[in-house]
C-alpha positions as CSV (number, residue, x, y, z in Angstrom):
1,X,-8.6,78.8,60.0
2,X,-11.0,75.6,59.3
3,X,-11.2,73.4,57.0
4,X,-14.4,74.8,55.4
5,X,-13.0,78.3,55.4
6,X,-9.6,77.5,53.4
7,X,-9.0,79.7,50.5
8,X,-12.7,82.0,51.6
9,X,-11.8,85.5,51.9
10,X,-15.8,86.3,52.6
11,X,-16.8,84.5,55.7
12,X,-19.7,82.9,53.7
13,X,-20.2,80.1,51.4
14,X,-19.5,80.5,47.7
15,X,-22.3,80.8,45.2
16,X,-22.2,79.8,41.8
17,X,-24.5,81.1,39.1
18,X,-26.7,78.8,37.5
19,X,-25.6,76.5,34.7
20,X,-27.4,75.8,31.6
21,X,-27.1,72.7,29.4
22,X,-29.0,71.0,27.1
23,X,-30.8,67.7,27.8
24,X,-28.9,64.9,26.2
25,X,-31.9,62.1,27.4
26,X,-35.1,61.9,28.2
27,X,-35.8,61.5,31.2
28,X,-39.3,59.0,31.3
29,X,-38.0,57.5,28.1
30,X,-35.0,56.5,30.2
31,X,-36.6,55.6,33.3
32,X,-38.8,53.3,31.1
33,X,-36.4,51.4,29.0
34,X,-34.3,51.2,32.8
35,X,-37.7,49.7,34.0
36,X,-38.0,47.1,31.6
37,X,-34.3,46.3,32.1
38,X,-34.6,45.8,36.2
39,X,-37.7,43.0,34.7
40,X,-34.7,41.3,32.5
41,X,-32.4,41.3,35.6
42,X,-34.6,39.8,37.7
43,X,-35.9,37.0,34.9
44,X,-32.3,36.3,34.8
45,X,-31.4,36.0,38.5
46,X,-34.1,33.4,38.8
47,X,-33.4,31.4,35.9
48,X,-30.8,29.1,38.0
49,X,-33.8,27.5,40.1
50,X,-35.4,26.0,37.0
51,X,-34.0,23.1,34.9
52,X,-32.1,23.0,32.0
53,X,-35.2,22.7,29.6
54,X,-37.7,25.1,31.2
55,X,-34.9,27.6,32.0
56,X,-33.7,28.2,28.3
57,X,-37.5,28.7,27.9
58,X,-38.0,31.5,30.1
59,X,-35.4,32.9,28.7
60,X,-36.0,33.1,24.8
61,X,-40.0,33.0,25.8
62,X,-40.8,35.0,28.4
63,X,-37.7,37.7,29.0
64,X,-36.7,38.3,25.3
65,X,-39.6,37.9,23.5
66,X,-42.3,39.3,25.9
67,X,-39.8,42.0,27.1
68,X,-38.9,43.0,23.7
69,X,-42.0,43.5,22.5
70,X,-43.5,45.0,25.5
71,X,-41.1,47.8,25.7
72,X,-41.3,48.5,22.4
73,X,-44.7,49.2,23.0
74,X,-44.5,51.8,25.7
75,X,-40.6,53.6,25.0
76,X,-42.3,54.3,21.6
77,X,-45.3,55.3,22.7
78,X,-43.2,58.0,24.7
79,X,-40.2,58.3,22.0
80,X,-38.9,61.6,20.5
81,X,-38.3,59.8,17.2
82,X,-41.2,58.8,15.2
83,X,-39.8,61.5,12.6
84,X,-36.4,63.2,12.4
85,X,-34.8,65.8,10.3
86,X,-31.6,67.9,10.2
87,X,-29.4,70.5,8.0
88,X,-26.7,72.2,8.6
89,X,-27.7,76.1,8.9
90,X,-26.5,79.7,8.9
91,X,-28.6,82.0,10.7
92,X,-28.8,85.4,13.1
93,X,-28.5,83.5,16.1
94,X,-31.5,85.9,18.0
95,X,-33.8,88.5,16.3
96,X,-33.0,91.8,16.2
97,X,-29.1,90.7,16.2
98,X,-26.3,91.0,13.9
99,X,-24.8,88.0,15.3
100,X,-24.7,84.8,13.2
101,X,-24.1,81.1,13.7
102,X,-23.2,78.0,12.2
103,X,-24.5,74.5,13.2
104,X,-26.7,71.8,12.9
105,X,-30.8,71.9,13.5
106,X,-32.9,69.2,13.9
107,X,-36.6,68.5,14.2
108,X,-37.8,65.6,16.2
109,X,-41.3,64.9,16.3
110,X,-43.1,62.4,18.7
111,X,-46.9,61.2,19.4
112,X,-46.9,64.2,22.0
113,X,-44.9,67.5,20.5
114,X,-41.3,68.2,19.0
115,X,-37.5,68.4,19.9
116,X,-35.6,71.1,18.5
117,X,-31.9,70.8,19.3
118,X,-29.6,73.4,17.7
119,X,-25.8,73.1,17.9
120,X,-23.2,74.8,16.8
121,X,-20.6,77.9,17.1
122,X,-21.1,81.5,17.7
123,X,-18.5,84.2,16.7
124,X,-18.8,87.2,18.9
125,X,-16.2,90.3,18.3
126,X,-16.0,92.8,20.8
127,X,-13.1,95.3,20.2
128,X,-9.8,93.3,19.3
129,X,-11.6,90.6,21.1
130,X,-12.8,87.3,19.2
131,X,-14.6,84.7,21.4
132,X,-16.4,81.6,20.0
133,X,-19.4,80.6,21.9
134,X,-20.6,76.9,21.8
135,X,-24.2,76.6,21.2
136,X,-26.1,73.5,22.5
137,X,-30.2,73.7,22.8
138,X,-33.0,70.8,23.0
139,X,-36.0,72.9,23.4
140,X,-39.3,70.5,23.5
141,X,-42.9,71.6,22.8
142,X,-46.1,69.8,23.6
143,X,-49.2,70.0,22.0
144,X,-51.0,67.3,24.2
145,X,-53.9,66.9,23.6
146,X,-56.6,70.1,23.2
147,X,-56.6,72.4,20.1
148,X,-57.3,75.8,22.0
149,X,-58.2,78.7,20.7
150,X,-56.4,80.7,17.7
151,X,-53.3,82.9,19.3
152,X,-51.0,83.1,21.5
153,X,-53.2,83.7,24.8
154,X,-54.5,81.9,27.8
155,X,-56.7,79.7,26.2
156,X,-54.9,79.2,23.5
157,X,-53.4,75.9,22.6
158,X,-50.2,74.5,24.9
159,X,-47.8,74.4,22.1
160,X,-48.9,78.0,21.2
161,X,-48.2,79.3,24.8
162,X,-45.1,77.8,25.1
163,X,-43.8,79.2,21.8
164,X,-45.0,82.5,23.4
165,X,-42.9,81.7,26.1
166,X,-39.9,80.6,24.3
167,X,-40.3,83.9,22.3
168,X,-40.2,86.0,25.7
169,X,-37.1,84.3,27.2
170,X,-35.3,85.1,24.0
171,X,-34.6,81.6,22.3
172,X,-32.5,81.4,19.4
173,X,-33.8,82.0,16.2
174,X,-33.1,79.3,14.4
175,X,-35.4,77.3,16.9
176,X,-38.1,80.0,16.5
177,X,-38.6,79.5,13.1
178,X,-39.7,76.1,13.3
179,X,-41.5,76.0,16.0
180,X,-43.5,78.3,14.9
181,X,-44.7,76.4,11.7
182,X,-46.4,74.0,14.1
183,X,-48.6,77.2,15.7
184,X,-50.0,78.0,12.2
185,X,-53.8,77.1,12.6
186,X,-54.9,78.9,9.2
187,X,-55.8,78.2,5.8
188,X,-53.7,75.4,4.4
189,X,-51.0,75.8,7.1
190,X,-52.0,73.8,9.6
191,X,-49.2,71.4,10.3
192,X,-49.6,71.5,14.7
193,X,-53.1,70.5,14.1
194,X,-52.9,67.3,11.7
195,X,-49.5,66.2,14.4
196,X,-51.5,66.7,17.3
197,X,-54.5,64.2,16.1
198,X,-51.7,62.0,14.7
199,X,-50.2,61.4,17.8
200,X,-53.7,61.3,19.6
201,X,-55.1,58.5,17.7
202,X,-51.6,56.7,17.3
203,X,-51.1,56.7,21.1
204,X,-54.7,55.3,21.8
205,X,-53.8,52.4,19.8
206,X,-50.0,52.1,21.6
207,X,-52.0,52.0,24.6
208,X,-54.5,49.8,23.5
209,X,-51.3,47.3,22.3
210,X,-49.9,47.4,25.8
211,X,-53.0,46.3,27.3
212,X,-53.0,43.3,25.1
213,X,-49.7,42.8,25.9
214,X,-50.3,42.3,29.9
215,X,-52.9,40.2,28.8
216,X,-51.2,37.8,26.1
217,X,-48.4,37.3,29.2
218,X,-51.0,36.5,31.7
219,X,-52.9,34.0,28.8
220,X,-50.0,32.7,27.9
221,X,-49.9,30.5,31.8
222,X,-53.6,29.6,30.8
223,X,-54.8,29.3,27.6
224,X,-52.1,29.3,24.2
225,X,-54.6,30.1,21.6
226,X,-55.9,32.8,23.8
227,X,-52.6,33.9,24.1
228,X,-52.3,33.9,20.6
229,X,-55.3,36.0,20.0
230,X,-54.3,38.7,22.1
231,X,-50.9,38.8,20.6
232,X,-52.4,39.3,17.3
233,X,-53.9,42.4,18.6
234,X,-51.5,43.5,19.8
235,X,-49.6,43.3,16.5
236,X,-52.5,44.9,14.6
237,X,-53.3,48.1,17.1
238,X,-49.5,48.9,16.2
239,X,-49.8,48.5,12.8
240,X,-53.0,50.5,13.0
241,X,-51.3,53.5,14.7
242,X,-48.3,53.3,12.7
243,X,-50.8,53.7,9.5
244,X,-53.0,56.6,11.7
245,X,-49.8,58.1,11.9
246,X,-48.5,58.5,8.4
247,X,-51.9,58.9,7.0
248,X,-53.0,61.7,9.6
249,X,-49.5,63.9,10.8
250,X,-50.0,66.1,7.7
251,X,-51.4,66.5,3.9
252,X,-48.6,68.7,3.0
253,X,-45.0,68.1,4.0
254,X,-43.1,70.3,6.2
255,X,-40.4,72.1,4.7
256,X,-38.7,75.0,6.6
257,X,-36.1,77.0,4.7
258,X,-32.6,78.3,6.1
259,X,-29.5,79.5,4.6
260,X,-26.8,76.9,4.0
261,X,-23.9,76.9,6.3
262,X,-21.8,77.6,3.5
263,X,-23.2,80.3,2.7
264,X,-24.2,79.5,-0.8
265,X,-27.8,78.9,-1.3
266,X,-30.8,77.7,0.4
267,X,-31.8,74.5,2.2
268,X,-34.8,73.1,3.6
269,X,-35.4,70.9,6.9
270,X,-37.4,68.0,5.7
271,X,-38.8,65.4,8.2
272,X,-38.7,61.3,7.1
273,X,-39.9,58.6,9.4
274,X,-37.4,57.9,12.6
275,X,-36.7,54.8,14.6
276,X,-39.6,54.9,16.5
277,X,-41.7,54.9,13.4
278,X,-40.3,51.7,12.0
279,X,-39.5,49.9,15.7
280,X,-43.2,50.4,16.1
281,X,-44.0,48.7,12.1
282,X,-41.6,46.1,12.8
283,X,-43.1,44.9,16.6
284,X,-46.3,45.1,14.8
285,X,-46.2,42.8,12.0
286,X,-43.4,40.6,14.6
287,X,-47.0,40.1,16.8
288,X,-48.9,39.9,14.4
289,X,-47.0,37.0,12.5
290,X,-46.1,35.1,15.7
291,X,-49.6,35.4,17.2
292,X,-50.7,33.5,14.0
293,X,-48.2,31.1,13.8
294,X,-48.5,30.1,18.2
295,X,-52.7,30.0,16.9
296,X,-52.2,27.7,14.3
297,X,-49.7,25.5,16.0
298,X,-51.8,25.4,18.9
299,X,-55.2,24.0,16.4
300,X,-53.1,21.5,15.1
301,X,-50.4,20.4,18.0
302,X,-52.5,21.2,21.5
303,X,-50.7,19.0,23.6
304,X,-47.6,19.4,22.0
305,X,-47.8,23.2,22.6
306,X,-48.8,23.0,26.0
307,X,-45.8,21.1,27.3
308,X,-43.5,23.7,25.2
309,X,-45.3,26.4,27.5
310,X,-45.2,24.9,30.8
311,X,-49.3,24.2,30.7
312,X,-51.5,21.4,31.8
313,X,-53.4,19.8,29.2
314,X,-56.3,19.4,31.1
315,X,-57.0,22.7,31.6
316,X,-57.3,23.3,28.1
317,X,-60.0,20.2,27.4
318,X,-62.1,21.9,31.0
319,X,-61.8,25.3,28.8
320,X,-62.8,23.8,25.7
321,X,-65.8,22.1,27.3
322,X,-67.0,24.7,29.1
323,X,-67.6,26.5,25.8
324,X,-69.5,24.1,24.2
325,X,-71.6,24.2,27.1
C-alpha cells in the first residue's frame, strides 16, 4: 500500500461532483480596484528617494488624489451598484413546485445589466424527514449594448436570451420574476430598454472622464492650467453621466411585488440610487471644484504654483509665448 492509495478501496482517484456557490465578488471589479492599489504601492515604495518637501507632495498630489479619483472613474464605470434594492420575500422557490422559501432578494443594477442575489432557507419534508436547504444565488444579466429583436430567440436581445436560459436550467423563481421585468419590450413596460441606453450614454461619458484623467496627470508635469482644464472635464463628463443616468434608466419606477416573509401582506422591491451612483456625483463635482480652484490659482499665483508642482517656470512663459504667436 502507497501513500496515494491510503484509505482507496477503488484503485482509482476519487471524484467529487461539482460544487456550486454563489459569487461573493466581482471578478474585474476586483482586479481593478487591486490594479490601482499595486500603482499606490509602488508610489509609496518610491517616495523615500525624494525629499521631505517633494515627498509629502507626491503623496497627497499624485497617489491620493490622482488615484482616488482615477479609480473612481473606472471601478464605477464597471460597478454593480449604481442602484440597489432588497425585501425580504416568501415565494415557491421553482415553478411548478409546492416548495417555498424564505429570504432576502436584491436587485443590483449597473451601467451594463443586473445582479440578482437571493438568499435564504428552504424547508423540504420528505416522509418523517425535515431538511433545511441554504439558498445562496448571484445570478447576473447583461444587456450590453444592442436592443435585438422582440422574444426570446436568436436574434433577440442578450438579456432576453439569457433569461431564456436561466428559465431552461431551472432558476429559482423568485429570481425569475425580476429578471423578467427587464425583457418587457411592450407598451409602457419597457424598463430593459430605458437601463440599457442609461448605461450606454452614462458609460461613454465614464470613459470619456478617464481619458481626461490620463491626460490631466500627464498636464499636470507640463502645464497647471492645462491640467486644470482637463480636470474640469473630467469632473463635468461625470456629472453628465450621472444626470444621463437618472434622467434616462426609466420613466416609470420599477416595482416588483412578492409576498412578505411573514406571511402577511404584500411588498414590493423598489430600486434607490447605490454607491456607485453617488461615488460617481461626488468625484464629479470633487474635479470639477478643484480643477477650478488649481485654474484660478494658477492666473493669479503662476510661479507660485509651479514650484508647488515640481514645474519649471520657463516652460510656462515658452508656452504662453508660443500662443500669442
Amino acid at each position: 500500500m502507497t501513500w496515494f492509495s491510503l484509505g482507496r478501496d477503488e484503485g482509482f482517484p476519487a471524484n467529487y461532483g461539482e460544487q456550486f456557490s454563489a459569487a461573493k465578488v466581482g471578478v474585474l471589479v476586483t482586479g481593478l480596484i487591486l490594479a490601482f492599489v499595486i500603482i499606490a504601492v509602488a508610489f509609496l515604495l518610491i517616495l523615500p528617494a525624494h525629499s521631505a518637501h517633494k515627498r509629502w507632495l507626491t503623496l497627497s498630489a499624485y497617489m491620493i488624489v490622482s488615484l482616488f479619483v482615477g479609480g473612481v472613474v473606472v471601478v464605477c464605470n464597471f460597478g454593480h451598484e449604481w442602484e440597489v434594492g432588497h425585501v425580504s420575500i416568501r415565494s415557491p422557490y421553482k415553478p411548478s413546485s409546492a416548495e417555498e422559501m424564505v429570504g432576502n432578494l436584491g436587485l443590483h443594477v449597473s451601467l451594463r445589466g443586473i445582479n440578482i442575489t437571493l438568499k435564504g432557507d428552504l424547508e423540504q419534508h420528505s416522509k418523517d424527514i425535515t431538511r433545511k436547504e441554504v439558498i445562496d444565488y448571484n445570478e447576473h444579466y447583461s444587456w450590453e449594448w444592442a436592443q435585438g429583436r422582440f422574444g426570446f430567440g436568436p436574434y433577440a436581445g442578450r438579456i432576453s436570451r439569457e433569461f431564456r436560459a436561466a428559465v431552461t436550467r431551472g432558476t429559482p423563481t423568485p429570481i425569475l420574476i425580476t429578471a423578467e421585468y427587464f425583457t418587457f419590450d411592450g407598451e409602457g413596460l419597457r424598463f430593459g430598454r430605458h437601463y440599457r441606453l442609461a448605461g450606454y450614454y452614462a458609460h461613454f461619458f465614464m470613459w470619456l472622464a478617464f481619458c481626461t484623467w490620463a491626460l490631466t496627470n500627464i498636464a499636470l508635469f507640463m502645464v497647471v492650467r492645462l491640467a486644470s482644464i482637463f480636470l474640469m472635464v473630467t469632473g463635468l463628463s461625470q456629472i453628465i453621466a450621472v444626470l444621463l443616468w437618472s434622467q434616462i434608466r426609466n420613466p416609470i419606477e420599477i416595482q416588483v411585488p412578492f409576498e412578505s416573509a411573514d406571511g402577511k401582506g404584500e411588498v414590493l422591491l423598489v430600486t434607490s440610487y447605490g454607491p456607485d451612483f453617488w461615488l460617481v456625483l461626488g468625484n464629479g463635482v470633487l474635479c470639477t471644484c478643484g480643477g477650478f480652484v488649481i485654474f484660478v490659482l494658477d492666473y493669479f499665483f503662476k510661479e507660485a504654483m509651479c514650484q508647488v508642482f515640481g514645474i519649471d517656470p520657463l516652460s510656462v512663459y515658452v508656452y504662453a509665448y508660443k500662443r500669442e504667436l
